[in-house]
C-alpha positions in Angstrom: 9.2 -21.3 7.2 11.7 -18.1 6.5 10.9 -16.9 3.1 14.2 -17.1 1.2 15.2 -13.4 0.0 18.5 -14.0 -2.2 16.3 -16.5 -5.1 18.2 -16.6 -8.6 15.9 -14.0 -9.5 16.6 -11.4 -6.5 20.5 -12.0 -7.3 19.7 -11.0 -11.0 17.8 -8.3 -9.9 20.7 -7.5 -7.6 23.4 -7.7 -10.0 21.3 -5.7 -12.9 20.4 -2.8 -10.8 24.3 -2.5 -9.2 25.2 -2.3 -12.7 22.8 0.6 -13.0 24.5 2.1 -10.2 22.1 1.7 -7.8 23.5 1.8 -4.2 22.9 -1.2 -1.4 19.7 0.9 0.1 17.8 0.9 -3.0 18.5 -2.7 -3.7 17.5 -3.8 -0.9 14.4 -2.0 -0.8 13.7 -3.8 -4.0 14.0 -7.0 -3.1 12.9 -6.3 0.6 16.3 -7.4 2.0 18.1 -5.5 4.1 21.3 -3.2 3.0 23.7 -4.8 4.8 22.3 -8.3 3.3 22.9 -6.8 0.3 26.2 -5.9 0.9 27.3 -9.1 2.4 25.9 -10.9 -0.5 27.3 -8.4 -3.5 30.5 -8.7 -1.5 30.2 -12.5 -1.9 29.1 -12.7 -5.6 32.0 -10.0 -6.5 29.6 -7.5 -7.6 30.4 -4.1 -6.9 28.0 -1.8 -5.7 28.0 2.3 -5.9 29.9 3.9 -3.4 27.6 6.5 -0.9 28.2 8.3 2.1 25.1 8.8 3.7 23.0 7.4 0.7 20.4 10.2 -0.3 18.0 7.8 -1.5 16.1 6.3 1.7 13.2 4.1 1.1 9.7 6.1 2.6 8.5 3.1 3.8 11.3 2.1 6.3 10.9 3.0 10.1 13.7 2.9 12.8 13.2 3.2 16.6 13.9 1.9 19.8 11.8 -0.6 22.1 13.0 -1.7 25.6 14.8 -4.8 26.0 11.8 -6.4 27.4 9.0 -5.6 24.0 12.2 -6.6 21.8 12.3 -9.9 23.8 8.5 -10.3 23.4 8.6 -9.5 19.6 11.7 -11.6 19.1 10.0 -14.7 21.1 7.0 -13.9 18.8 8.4 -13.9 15.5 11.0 -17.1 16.1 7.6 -19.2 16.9 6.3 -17.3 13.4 9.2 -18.3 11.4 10.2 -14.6 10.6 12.0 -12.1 11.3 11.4 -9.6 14.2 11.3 -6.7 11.2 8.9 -8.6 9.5 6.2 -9.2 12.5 6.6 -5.1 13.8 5.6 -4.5 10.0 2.8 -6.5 10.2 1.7 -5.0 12.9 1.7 -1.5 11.9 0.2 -2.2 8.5 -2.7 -4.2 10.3 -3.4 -1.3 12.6 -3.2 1.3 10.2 -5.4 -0.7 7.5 -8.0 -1.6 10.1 -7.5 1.6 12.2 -7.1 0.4 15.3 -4.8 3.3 16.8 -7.4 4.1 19.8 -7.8 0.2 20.6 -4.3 -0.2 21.0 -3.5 3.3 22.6 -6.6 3.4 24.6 -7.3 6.9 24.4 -9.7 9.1 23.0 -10.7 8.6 19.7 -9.2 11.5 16.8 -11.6 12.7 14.5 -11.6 11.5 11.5 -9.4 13.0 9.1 -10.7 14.8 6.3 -9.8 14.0 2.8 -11.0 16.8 0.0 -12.0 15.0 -2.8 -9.3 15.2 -6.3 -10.4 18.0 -8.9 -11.8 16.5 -12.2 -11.5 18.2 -14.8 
C-alpha cells in the first residue's frame, strides 16, 4: 500500500513553511514529496509559495540520472508489485548497498581499500 504523503499534518507543515518563505524544493524535501507535488498541491490549496529561478537550496540527498528504458522498465515492474514508487525502490537500493557495503558484489570488481577515517580531536 502507497504511503500517503499530503496527511493533514504534511499540508500544515506545507502551508507553515510557505509562509516562511520557503520555496517548493525545500518543502518537499521536508515532507519527502516531490516539488512538483508540492506545487500541484499548494496550487490546489491556494497557498502561495516563494517565487525561485533555479532554487539555490537543493536537498544533498537527492540524486538524478539516467537508466535505459529497459532497467527503468525492470525497476518500474518492481516497484508497482511493491506498492511504491520507482524513486522510492532506487533509494532503497542505494541506502542498502551503501549501509551494507556491497559496492564490489554488485560491480564485480576488485575490492577498494578501505577508506580511512582519522579519528575527531578531543579536546
Amino acid at each position: 500500500m502507497r504511503r500517503k504523503i499530503f496527511t493533514k499534518a504534511n499540508l500544515i507543515k506545507m502551508r507553515t513553511m510557505a509562509e516562511q518563505g520557503y520555496g517548493a524544493a525545500h518543502i518537499a524535501h521536508e515532507i519527502k514529496s516531490t516539488p512538483g507535488s508540492v506545487r500541484v498541491m499548494c496550487s490546489n490549496m491556494k497557498i502561495k509559495l516563494r517565487h525561485t529561478r533555479g532554487s539555490s537550496w537543493i536537498p544533498r540527498r537527492w540524486i538524478t540520472f539516467r537508466v535505459s528504458e529497459t532497467t527503468f522498465l525492470q525497476l518500474d515492474r518492481y516497484a508497482r508489485q511493491r506498492e511504491m514508487p520507482v524513486q522510492t525502490l532506487v533509494a532503497q537500493i542505494l541506502e542498502i548497498m551503501t549501509k551494507d557495503n556491497l559496492f564490489d558484489a554488485v560491480l564485480d570488481e576488485v575490492p577498494l581499500q578501505p577508506m580511512l577515517v582519522e579519528p575527531e580531536m578531543v579536546e
